[in-house]
Backbone as JSON, one array per atom type, in Angstrom:
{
  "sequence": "XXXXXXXXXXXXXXXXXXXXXXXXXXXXXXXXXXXXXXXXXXXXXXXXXXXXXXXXXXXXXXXXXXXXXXXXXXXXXXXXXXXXXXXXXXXXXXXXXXXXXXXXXXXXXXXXXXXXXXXXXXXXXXXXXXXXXXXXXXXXXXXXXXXXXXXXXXXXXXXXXXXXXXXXXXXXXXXXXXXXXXXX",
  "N": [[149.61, 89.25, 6.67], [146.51, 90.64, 6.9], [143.75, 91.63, 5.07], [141.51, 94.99, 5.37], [138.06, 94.34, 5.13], [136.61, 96.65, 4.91], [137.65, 99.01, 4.16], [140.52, 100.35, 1.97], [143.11, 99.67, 3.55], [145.9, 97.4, 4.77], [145.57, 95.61, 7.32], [147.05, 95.8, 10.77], [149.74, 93.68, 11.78], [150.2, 93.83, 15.27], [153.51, 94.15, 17.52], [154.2, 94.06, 20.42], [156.12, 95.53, 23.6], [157.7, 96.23, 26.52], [160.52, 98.16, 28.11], [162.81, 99.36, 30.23], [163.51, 96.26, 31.67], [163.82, 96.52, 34.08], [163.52, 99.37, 36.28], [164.14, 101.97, 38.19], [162.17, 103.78, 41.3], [161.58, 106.92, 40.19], [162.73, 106.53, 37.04], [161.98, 106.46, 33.88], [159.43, 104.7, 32.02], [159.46, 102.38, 28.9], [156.89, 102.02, 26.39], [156.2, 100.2, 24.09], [155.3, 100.2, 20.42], [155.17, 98.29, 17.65], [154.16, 97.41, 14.52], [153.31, 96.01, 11.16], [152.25, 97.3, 9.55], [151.55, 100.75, 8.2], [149.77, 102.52, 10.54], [146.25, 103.64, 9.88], [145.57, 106.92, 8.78], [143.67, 107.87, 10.2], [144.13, 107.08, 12.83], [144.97, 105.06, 14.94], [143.07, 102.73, 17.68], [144.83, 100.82, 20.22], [144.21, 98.25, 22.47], [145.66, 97.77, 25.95], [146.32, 95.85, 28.36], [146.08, 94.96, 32.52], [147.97, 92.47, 33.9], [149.13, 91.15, 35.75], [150.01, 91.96, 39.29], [152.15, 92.73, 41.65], [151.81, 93.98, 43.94], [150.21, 94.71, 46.18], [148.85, 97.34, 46.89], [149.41, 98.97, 44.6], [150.78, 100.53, 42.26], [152.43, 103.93, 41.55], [152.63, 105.78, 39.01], [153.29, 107.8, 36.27], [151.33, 108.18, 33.07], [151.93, 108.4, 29.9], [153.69, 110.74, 29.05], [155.94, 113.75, 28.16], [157.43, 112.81, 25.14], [156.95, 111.5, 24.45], [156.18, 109.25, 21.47], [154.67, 108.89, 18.48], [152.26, 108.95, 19.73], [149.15, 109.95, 20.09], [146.83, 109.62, 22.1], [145.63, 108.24, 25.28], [143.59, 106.85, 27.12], [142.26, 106.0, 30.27], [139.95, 103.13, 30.71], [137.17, 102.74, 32.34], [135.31, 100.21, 33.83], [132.59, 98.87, 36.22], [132.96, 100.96, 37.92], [135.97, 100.39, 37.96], [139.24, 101.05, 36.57], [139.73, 99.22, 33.99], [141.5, 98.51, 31.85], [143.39, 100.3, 29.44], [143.13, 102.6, 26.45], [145.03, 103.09, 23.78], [145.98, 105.99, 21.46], [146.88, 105.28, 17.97], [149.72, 107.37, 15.83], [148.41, 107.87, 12.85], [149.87, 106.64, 10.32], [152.48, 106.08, 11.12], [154.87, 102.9, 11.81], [155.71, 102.57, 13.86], [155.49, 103.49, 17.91], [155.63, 104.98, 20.78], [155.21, 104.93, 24.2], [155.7, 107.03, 26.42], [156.19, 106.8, 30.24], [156.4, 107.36, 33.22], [157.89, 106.48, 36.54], [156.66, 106.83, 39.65], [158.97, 108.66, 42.1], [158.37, 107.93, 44.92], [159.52, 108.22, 47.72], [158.94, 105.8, 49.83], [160.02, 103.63, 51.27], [159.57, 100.05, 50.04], [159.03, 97.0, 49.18], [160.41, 95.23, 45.66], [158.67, 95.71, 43.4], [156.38, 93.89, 41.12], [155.32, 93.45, 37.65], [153.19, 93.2, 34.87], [151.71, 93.45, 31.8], [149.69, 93.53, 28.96], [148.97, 93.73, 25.56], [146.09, 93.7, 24.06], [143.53, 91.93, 22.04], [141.44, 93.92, 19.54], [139.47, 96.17, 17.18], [140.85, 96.45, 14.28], [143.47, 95.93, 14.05], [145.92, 93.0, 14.52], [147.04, 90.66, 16.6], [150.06, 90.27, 17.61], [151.06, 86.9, 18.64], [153.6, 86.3, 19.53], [154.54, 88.2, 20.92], [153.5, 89.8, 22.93], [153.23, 90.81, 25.24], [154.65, 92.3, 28.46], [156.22, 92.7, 30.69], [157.88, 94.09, 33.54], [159.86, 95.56, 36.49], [159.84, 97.63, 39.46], [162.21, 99.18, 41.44], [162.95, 100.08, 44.61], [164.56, 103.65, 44.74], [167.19, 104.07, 46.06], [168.36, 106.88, 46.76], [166.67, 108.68, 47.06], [164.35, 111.27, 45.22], [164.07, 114.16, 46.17], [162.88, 116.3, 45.19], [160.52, 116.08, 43.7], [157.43, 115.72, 42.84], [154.94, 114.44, 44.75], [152.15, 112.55, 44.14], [149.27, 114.24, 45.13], [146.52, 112.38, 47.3], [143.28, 113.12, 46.17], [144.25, 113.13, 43.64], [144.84, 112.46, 40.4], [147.34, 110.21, 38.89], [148.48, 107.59, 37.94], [147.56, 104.11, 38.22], [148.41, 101.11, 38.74], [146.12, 97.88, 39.02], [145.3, 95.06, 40.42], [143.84, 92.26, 38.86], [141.24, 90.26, 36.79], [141.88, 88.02, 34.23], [143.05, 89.62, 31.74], [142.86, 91.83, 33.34], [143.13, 94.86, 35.45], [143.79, 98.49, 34.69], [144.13, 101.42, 37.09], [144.02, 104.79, 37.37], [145.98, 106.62, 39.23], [145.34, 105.85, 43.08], [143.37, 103.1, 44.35], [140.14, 103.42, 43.39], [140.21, 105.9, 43.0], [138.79, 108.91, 41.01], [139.36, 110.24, 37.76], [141.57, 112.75, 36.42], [143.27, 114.0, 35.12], [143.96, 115.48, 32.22], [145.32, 113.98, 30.17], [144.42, 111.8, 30.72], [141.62, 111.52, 30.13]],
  "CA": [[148.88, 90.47, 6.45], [145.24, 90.98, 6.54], [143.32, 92.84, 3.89], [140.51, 95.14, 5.48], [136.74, 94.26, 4.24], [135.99, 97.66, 5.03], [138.51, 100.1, 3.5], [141.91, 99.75, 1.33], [144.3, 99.38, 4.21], [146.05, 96.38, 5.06], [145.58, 95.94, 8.72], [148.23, 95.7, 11.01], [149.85, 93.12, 13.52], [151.04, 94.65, 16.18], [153.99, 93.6, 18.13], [154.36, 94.88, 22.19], [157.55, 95.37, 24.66], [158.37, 97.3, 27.69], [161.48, 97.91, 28.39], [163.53, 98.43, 30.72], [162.66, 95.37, 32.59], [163.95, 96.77, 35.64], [163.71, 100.52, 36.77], [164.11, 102.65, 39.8], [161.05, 104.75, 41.25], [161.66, 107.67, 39.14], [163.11, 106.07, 35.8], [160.8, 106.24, 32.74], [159.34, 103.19, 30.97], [158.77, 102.55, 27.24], [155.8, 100.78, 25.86], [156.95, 100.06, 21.92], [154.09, 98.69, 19.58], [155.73, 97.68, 16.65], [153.37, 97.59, 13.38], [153.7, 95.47, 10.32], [151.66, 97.84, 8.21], [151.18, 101.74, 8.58], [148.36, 102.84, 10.78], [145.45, 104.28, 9.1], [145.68, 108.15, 8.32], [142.6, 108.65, 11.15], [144.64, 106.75, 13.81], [144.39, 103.67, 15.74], [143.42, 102.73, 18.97], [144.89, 99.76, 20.71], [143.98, 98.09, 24.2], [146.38, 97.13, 26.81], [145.47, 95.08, 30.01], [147.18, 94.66, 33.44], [148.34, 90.85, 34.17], [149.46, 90.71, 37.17], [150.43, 93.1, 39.71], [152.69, 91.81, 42.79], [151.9, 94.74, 44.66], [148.12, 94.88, 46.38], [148.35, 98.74, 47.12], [149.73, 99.42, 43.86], [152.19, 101.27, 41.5], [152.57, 105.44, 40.94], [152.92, 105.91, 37.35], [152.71, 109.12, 35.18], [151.35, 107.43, 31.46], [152.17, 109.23, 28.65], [154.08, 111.93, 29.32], [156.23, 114.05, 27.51], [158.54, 112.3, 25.25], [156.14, 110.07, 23.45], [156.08, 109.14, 19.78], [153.55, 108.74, 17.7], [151.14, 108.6, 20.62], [147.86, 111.1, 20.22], [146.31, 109.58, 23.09], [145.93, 107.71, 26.47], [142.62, 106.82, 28.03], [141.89, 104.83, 30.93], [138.35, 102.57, 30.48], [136.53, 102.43, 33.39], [134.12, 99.25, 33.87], [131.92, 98.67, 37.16], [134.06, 101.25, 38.74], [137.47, 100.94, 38.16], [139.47, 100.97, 35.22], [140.53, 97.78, 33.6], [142.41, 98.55, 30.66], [143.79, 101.34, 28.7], [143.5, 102.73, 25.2], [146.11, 103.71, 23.48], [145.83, 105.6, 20.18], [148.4, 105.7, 17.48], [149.34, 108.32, 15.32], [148.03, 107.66, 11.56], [150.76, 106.3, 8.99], [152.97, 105.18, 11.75], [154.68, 102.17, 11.83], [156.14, 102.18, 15.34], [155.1, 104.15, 19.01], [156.28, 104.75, 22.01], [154.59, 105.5, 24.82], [156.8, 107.13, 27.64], [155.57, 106.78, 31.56], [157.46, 107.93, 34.53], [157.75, 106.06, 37.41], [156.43, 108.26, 40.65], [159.64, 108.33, 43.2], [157.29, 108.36, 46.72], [159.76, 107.98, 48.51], [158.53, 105.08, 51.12], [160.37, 101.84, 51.55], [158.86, 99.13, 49.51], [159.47, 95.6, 48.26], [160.04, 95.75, 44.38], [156.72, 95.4, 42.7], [156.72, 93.14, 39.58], [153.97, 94.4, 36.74], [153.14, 92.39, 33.77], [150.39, 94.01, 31.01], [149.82, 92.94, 27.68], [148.15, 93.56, 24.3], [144.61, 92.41, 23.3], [142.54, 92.01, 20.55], [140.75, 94.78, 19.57], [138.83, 96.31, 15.78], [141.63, 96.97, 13.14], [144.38, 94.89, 14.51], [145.97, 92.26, 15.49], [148.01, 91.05, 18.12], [151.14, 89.52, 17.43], [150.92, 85.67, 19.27], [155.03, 86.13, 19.94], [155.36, 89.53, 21.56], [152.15, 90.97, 22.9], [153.64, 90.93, 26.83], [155.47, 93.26, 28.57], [156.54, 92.49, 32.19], [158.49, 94.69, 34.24], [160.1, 95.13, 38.3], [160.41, 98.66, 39.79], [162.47, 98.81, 42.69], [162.72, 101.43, 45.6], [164.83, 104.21, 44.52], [167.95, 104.21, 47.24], [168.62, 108.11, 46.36], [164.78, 109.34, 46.39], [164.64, 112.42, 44.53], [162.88, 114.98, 47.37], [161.72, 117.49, 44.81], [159.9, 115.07, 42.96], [155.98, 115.65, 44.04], [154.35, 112.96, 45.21], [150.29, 112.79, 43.93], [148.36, 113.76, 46.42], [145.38, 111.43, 47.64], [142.99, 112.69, 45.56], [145.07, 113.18, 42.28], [145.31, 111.11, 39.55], [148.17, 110.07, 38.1], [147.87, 105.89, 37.5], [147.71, 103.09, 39.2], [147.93, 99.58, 37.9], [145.71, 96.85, 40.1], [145.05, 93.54, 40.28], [142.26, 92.0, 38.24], [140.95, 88.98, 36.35], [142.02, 87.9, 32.75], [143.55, 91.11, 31.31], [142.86, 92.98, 34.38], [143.07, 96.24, 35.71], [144.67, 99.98, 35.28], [143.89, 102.36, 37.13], [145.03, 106.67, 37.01], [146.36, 106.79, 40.38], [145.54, 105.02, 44.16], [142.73, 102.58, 44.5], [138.72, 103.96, 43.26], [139.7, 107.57, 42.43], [138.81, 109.77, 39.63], [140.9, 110.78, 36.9], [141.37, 114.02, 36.71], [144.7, 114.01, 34.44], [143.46, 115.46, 30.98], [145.36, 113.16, 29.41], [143.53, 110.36, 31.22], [140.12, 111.59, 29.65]],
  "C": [[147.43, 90.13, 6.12], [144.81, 91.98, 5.85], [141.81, 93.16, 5.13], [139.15, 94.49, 4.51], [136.2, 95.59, 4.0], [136.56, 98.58, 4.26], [139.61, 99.3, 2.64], [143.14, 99.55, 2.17], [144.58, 98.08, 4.34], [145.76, 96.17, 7.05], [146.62, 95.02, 9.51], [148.72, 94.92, 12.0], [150.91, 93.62, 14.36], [152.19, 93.79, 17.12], [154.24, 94.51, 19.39], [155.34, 94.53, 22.87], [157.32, 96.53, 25.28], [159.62, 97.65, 27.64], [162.01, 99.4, 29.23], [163.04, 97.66, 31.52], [162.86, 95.71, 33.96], [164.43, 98.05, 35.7], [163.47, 100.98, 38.11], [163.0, 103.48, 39.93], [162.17, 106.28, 40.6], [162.05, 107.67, 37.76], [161.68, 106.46, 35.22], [161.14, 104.44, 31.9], [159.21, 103.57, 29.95], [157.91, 101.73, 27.29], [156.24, 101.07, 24.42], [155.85, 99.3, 21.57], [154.96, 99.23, 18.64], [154.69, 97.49, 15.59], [153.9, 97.1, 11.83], [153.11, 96.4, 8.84], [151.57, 99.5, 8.6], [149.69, 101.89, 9.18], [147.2, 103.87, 9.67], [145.52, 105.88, 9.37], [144.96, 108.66, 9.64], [143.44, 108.36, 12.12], [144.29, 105.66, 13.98], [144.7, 103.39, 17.01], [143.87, 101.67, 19.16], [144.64, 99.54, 21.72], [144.9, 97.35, 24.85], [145.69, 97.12, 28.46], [146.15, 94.76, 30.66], [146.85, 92.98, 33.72], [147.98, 90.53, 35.38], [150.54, 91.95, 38.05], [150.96, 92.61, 41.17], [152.61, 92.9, 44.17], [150.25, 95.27, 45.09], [147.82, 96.5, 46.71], [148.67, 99.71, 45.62], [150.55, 100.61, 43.26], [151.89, 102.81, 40.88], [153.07, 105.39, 39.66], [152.47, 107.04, 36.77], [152.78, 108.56, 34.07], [151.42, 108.77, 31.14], [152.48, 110.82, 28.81], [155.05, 112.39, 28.12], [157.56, 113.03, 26.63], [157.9, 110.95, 24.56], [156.28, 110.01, 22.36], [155.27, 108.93, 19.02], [152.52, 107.85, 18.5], [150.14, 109.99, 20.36], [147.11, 111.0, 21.49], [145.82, 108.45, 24.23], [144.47, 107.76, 27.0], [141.99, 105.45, 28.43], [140.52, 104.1, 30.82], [137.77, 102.16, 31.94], [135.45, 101.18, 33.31], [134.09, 98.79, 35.33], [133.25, 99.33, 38.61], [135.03, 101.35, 38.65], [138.04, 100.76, 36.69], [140.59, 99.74, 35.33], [141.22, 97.54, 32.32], [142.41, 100.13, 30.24], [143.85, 101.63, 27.57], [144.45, 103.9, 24.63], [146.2, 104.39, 21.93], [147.4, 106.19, 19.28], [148.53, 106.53, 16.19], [149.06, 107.79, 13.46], [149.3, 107.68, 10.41], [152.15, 106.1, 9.94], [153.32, 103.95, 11.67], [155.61, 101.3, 13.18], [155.62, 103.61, 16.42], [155.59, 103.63, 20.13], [155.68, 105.65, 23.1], [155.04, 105.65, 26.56], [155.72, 107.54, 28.66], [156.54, 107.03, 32.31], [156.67, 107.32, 35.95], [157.66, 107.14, 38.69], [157.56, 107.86, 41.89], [158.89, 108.7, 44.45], [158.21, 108.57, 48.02], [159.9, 106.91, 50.35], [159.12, 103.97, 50.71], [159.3, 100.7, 51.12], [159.32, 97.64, 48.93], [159.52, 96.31, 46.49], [158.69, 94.93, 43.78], [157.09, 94.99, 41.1], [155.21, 92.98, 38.72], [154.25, 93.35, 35.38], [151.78, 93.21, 32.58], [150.66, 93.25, 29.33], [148.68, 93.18, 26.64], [147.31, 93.22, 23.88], [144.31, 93.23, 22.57], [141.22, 93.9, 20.82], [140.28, 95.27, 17.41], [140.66, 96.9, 15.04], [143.21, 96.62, 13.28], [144.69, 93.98, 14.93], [147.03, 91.88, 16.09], [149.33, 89.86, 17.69], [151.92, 88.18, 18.41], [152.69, 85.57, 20.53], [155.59, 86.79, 20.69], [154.03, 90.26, 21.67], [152.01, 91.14, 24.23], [154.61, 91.98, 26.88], [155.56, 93.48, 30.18], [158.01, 93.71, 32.5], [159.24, 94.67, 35.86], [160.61, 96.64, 38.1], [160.71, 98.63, 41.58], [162.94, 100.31, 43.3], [164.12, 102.39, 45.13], [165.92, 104.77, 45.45], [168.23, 105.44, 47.59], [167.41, 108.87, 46.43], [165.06, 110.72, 45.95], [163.32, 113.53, 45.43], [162.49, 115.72, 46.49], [160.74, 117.27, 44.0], [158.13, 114.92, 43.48], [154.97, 114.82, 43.68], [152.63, 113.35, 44.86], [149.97, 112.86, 45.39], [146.84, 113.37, 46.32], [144.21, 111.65, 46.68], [143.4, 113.2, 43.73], [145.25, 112.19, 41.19], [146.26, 111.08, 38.74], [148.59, 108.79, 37.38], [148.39, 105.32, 38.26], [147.67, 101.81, 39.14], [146.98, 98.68, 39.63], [145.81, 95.73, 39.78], [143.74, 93.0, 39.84], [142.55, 90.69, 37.5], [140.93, 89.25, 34.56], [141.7, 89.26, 32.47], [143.25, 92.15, 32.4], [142.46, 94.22, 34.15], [143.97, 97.45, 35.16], [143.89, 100.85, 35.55], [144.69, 103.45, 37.19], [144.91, 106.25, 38.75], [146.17, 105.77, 41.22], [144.35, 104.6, 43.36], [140.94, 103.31, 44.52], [138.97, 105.3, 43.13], [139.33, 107.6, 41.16], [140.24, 110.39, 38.83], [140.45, 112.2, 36.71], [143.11, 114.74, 35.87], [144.07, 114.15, 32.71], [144.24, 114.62, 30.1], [145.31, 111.82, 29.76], [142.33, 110.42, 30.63], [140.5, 111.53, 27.97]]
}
């Protein structure tokens, strides 16, 4: 445990998991941070960064949808164009969150796409050395669910990419806008 310099909280190390490691296009994921201390009363944001992404056109994802837990809020960071991480904030005196996503069933024949993101450093936490990954594999959906509607082109709903040390996410396909109020 770290003692703030700034205030009386202790500040908190966070621990990170996905799970399930392997879902079908339409399943929901979890993201779980884990928290050794209560978040502060105002909230706290954390940043998560994409790894590695085995899929170069990339992955339909609805973040933070209904069904979350002591999530307040979700916004993608844009830098030189696209967005390369995500902040995540958590709700104040918390000492766990869960931040439910829904996989987008598209319907199109695909290899399964294997997703990796993970936890960085950021002000008022820190990152727990043992558990701050969170790899995944979503595989094509043999059943597709037809009433299930597919983003269209320019829609945002997220999109992980491929990028350098901590990478990318982006809300939907490749260079759109977000346009998902709880992307802003």
């Amino acid at each position: 445990m770290y003692q703030s310099m700034t205030s009386n909280f202790l500040i908190p190390k966070i621990s990170f998991s996905v799970e399930p490691t392997t879902l079908q296009e339409g399943d929901q994921l979890r993201w779980n941070f884990n928290l050794s201390e209560p978040v502060p009363d105002n909230g706290l944001t954390v940043f998560v960064s994409l790894l590695e992404d085995t899929d170069p056109t990339g992955s339909d994802i609805n973040f933070f949808v209904d069904g979350s837990t002591n999530i307040t809020g979700f916004k993608p960071l844009v830098e030189n164009g696209l967005v390369n991480k995500v902040a995540v904030t958590l709700t104040g005196g918390a000492t766990r969150g869960t931040l439910l996503s829904t996989i987008i069933d598209d319907g199109i024949t695909e290899e399964p796409e294997s997703i990796t993101i993970g936890l960085t450093p950021g002000d008022g936490y820190t990152v727990d050395p043992n558990a701050n990954l969170g790899s995944f594999t979503i595989i094509d959906n043999p059943n597709p669910i037809t009433s299930q509607k597919v983003p269209e082109p320019n829609t945002i709903t997220a999109l992980l990419a491929i990028g350098i040390i901590g990478a990318a996410f982006l809300c939907s396909r490749w260079h759109r806008r977000v346009n998902d109020a709880r992307c802003n």
